[in-house]
C-alpha positions as CSV (number, residue, x, y, z in Angstrom):
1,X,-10.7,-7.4,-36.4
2,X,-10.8,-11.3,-35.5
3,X,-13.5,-12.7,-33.8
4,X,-11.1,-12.9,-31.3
5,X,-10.0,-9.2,-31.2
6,X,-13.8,-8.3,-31.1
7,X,-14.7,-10.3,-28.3
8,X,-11.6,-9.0,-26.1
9,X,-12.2,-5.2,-26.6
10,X,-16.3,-5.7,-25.8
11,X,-15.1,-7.1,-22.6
12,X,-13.1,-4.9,-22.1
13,X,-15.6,-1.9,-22.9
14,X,-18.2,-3.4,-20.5
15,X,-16.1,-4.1,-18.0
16,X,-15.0,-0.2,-18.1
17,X,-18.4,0.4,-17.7
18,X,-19.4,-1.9,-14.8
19,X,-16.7,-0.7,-13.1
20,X,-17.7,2.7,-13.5
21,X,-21.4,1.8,-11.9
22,X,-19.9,-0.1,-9.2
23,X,-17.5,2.4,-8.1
24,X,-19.1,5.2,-5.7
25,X,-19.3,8.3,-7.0
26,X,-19.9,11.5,-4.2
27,X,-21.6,14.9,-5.7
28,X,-19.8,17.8,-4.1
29,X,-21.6,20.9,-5.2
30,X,-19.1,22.3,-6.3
31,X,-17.1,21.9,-3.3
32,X,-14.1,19.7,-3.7
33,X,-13.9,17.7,-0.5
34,X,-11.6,15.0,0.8
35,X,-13.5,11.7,0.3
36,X,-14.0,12.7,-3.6
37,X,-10.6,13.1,-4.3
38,X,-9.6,9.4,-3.1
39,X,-12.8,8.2,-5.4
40,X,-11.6,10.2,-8.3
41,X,-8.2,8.4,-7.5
42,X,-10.0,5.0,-7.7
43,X,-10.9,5.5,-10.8
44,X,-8.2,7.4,-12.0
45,X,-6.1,3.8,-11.2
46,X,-8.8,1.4,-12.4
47,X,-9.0,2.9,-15.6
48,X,-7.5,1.5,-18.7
49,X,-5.5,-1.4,-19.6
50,X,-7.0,-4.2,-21.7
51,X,-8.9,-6.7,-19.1
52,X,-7.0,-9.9,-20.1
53,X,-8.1,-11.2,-16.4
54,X,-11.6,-10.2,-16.3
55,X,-11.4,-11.6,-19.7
56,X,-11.1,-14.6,-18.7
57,X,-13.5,-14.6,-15.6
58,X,-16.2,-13.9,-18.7
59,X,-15.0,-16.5,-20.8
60,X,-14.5,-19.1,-18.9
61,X,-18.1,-18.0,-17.0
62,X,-19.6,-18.1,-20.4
63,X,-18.6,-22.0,-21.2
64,X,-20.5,-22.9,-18.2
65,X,-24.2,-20.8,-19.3
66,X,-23.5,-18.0,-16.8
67,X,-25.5,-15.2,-17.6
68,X,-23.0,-11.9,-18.9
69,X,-24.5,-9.6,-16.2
70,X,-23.0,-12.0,-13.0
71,X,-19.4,-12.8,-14.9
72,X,-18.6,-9.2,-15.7
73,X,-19.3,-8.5,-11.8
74,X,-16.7,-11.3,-11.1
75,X,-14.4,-9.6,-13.2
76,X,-14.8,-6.0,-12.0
77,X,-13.8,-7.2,-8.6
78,X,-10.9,-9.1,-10.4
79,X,-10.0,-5.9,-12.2
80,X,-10.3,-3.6,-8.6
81,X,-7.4,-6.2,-7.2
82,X,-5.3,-5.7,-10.6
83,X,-5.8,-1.8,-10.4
84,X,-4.9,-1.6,-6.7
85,X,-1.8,-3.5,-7.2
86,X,-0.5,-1.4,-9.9
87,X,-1.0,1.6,-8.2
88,X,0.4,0.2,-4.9
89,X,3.6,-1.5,-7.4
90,X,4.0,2.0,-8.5
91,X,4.8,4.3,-5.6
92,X,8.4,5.5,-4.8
93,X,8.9,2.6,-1.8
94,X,8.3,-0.3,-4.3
95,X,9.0,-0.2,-7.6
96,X,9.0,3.9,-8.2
97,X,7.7,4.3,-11.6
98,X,6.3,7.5,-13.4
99,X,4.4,6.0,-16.1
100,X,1.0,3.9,-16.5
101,X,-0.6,2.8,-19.5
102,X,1.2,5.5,-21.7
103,X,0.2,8.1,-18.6
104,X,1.6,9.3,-15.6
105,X,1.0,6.6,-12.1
106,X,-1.6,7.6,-9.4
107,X,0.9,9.2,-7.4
108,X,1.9,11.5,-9.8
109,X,-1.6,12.2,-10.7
110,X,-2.4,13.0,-6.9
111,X,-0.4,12.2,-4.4
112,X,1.4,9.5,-2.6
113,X,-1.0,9.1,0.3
114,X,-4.1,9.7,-1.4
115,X,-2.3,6.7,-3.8
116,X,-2.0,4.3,-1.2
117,X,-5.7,4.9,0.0
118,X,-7.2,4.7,-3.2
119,X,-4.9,1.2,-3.6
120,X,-6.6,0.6,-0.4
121,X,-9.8,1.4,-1.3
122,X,-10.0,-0.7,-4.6
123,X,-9.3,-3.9,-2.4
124,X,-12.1,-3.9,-0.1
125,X,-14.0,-3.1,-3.0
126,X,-13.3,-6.0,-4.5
127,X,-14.9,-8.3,-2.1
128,X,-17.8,-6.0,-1.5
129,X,-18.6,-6.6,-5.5
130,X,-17.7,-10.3,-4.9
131,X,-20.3,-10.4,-1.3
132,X,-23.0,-8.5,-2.7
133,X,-26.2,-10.9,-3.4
134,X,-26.1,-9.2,-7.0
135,X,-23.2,-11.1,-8.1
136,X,-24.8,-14.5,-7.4
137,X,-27.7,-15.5,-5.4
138,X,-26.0,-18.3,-3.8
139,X,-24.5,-17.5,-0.4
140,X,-22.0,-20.3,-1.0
141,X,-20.9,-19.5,-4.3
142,X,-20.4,-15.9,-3.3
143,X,-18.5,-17.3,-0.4
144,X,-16.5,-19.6,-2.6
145,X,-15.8,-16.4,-4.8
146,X,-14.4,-14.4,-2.0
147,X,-12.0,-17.0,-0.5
148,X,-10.5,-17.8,-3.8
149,X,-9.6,-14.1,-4.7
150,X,-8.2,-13.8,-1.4
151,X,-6.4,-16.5,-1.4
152,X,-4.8,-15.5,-4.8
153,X,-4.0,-11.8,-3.9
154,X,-2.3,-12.7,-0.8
155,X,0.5,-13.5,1.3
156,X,0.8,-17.1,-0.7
157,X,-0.1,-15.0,-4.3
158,X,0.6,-12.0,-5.3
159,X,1.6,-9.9,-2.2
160,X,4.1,-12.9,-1.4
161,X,5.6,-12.7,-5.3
162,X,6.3,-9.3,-4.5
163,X,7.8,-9.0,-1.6
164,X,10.1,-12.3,-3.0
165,X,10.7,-9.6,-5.6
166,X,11.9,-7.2,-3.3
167,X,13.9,-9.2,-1.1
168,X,15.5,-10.6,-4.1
169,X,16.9,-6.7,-5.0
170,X,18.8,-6.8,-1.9
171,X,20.7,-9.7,-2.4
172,X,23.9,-9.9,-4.4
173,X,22.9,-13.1,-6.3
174,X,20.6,-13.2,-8.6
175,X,17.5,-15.6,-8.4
176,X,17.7,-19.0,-10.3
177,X,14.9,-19.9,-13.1
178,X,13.5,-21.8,-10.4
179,X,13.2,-19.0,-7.9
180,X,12.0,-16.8,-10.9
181,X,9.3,-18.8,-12.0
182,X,7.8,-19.1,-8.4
183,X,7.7,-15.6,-7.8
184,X,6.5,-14.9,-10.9
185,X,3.9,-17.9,-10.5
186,X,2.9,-15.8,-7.1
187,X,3.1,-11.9,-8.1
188,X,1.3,-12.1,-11.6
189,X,0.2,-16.1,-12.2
190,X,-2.0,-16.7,-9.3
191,X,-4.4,-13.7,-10.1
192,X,-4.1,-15.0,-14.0
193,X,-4.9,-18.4,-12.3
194,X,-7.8,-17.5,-10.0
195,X,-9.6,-15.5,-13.2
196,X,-10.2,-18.8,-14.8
197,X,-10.9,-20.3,-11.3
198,X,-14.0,-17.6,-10.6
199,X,-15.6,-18.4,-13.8
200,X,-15.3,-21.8,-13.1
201,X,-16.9,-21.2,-9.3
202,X,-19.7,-19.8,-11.2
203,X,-20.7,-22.1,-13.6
204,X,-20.7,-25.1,-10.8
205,X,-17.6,-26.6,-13.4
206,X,-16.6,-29.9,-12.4
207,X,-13.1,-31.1,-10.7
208,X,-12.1,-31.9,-14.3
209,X,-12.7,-29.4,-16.1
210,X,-11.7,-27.1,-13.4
211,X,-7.7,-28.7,-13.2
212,X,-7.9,-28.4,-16.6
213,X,-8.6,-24.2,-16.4
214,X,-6.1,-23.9,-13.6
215,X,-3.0,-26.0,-15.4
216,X,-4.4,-23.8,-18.6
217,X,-4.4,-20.6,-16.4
218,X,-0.7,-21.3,-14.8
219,X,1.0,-22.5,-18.2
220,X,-0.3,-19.2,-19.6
221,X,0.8,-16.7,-16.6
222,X,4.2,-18.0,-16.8
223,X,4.3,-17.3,-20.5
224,X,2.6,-14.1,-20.0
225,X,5.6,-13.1,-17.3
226,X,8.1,-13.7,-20.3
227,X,6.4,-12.3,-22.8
228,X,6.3,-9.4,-20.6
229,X,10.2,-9.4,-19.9
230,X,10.8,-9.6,-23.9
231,X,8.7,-6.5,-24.3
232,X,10.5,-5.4,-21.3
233,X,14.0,-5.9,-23.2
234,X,12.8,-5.1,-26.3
235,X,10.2,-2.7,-26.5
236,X,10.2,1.0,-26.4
237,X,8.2,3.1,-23.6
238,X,6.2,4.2,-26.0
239,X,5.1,1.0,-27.0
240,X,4.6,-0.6,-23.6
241,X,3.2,2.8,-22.0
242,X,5.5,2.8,-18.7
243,X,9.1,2.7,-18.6
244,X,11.7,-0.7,-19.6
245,X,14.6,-2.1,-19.2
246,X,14.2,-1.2,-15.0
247,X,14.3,-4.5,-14.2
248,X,17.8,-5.0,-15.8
249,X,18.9,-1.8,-14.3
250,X,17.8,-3.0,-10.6
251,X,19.7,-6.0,-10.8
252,X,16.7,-8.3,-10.7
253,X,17.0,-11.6,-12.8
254,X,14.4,-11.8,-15.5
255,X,13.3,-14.7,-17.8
256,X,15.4,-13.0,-20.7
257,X,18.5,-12.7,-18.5
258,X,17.9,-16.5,-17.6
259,X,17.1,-17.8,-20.6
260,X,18.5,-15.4,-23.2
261,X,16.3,-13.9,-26.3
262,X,15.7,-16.9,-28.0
263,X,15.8,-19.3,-25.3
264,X,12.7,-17.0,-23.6
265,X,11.0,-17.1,-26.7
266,X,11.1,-20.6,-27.0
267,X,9.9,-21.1,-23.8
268,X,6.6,-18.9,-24.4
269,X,6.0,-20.6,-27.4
270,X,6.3,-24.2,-25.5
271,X,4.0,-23.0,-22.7
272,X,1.5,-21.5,-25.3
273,X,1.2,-25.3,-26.8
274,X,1.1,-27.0,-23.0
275,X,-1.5,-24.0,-21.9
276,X,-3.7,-24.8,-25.3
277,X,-2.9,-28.5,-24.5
278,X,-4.9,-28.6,-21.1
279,X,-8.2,-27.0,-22.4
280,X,-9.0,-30.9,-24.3
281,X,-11.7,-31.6,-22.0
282,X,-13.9,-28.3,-22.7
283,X,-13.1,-28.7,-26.5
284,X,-14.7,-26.4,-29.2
285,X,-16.1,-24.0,-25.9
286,X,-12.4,-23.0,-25.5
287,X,-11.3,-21.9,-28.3
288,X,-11.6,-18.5,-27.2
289,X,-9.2,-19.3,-24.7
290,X,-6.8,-20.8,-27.3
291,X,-7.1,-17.5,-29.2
292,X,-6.0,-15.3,-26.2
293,X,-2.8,-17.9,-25.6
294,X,-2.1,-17.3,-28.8
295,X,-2.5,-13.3,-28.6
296,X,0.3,-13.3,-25.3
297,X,2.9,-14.9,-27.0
298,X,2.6,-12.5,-29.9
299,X,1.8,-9.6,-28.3
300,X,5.6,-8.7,-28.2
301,X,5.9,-8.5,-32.1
């Protein structure tokens, strides 16, 4: 394992296990009762997956002298908005899917309500993490904390990209690169974007080296996005752990169908170089940074 590789999956491991002290758990007796069944649902949809975005919270927190304990409670709350909108993404009225992280989505695990509530659920949890006095003892920084994920996960972030995304199924022409690349700045960029802009918040970084994590944090989420639709076009469902090639199949346009094979792959290898590019003024404290740039564009090989 690099130093690199070992660094990622610590993350990822304590982040698996502050999420599991942050989320409420309700003793029954014995008796199974409604409430525990949406918080076994939470958890059931907040499991898994490898972190990249609380990943970066803790890294980027790290160059700044924040202390582990606050950064891995930024990227919980980080993590709860990722895990809600995967299980939300998943249900039968948006993008229908059967298969998670190599297992089946939180609807199929429960049910379709109890999915939606649990999606529910993991939002507000997020900003109670992100509110709580435990995550930083400054009102204002907690403040600051809140707005920006909000802000990110919202009508002008994600929950805009994807409804763009599904307006875009019901039209007969397909969306230009331009078009693409704005909703896919929205749905998956801005929460890539506002990881890096939490740590940040946290370690009081200032206006440069802050533009230089967001313009890092935005040239990586775009080549994350077509990395993705490679694996998407050339990957197997076992290897990605949920189904491919459904984008193709719905008619939406994807950086592949834009730019062909190659022509997506030499744009993730261009935005790798601009995203490693932007992180000059940190210099050596950014290397891990560099390193997990490096990991997205090869992830599909």
């Amino acid at each position: 394992m690099t130093d690199f590789e070992t660094r990622l999956s610590a993350t990822a491991d304590d982040i698996a296990d502050t999420l599991s002290s942050l989320l409420p758990r309700i003793e029954t007796d014995g008796v199974r009762c409604a409430e525990a069944r949406l918080l076994e649902a939470m958890r059931y949809g907040a499991e898994g997956g490898k972190r990249l975005r609380a990943f970066m919270a803790v890294e980027t927190a790290r160059m700044f002298g924040i202390e582990r304990y606050n950064a891995l409670r930024v990227g919980a709350a980080i993590e709860c908005i990722h895990a809600y909108s995967l299980v939300h993404d998943d249900l039968p009225c948006m993008d229908d899917d059967d298969l998670r992280r190599g297992r089946p989505t939180t609807h199929r695990k429960f049910d379709e309500a109890t999915a939606v509530l649990a999606g529910d659920a993991l939002q507000t949890m997020a900003f109670t993490i992100l509110a709580d006095p435990a995550t930083h003892e400054n009102p204002f920084i907690r403040c600051e904390l809140v707005a920006a994920l909000a802000r990110a996960s919202g009508p002008r972030g994600m929950v805009g990209g994807q409804m763009i995304d599904i307006e875009a199924e019901k039209t007969s022409e397909p969306l230009s690169l331009a078009e693409t690349s704005r909703l896919q700045r929205m749905k998956t960029g801005a929460l890539i974007e506002v990881s890096c802009t939490m740590g940040a918040i946290l370690g009081h970084a200032s206006s440069t080296n802050r533009r230089a994590l967001e313009y890092y944090a935005r040239d990586f989420g775009l080549c994350f996005q077509i990395c993705d639709d490679l694996l998407d076009a050339t990957g197997t469902e076992e290897m990605v752990g949920k189904a491919v090639a459904k984008d193709a199949d719905a008619g939406k346009a994807t950086f592949v169908d834009l730019l062909g094979l190659d022509g997506a792959k030499e744009r993730a290898a261009m935005l790798t170089e601009q995203a490693k590019a932007h992180l000059s003024p940190l210099g050596e404290r950014a290397d891990t940074l560099r390193a997990l740039a490096d990991h997205a564009l090869y992830r599909q090989k």
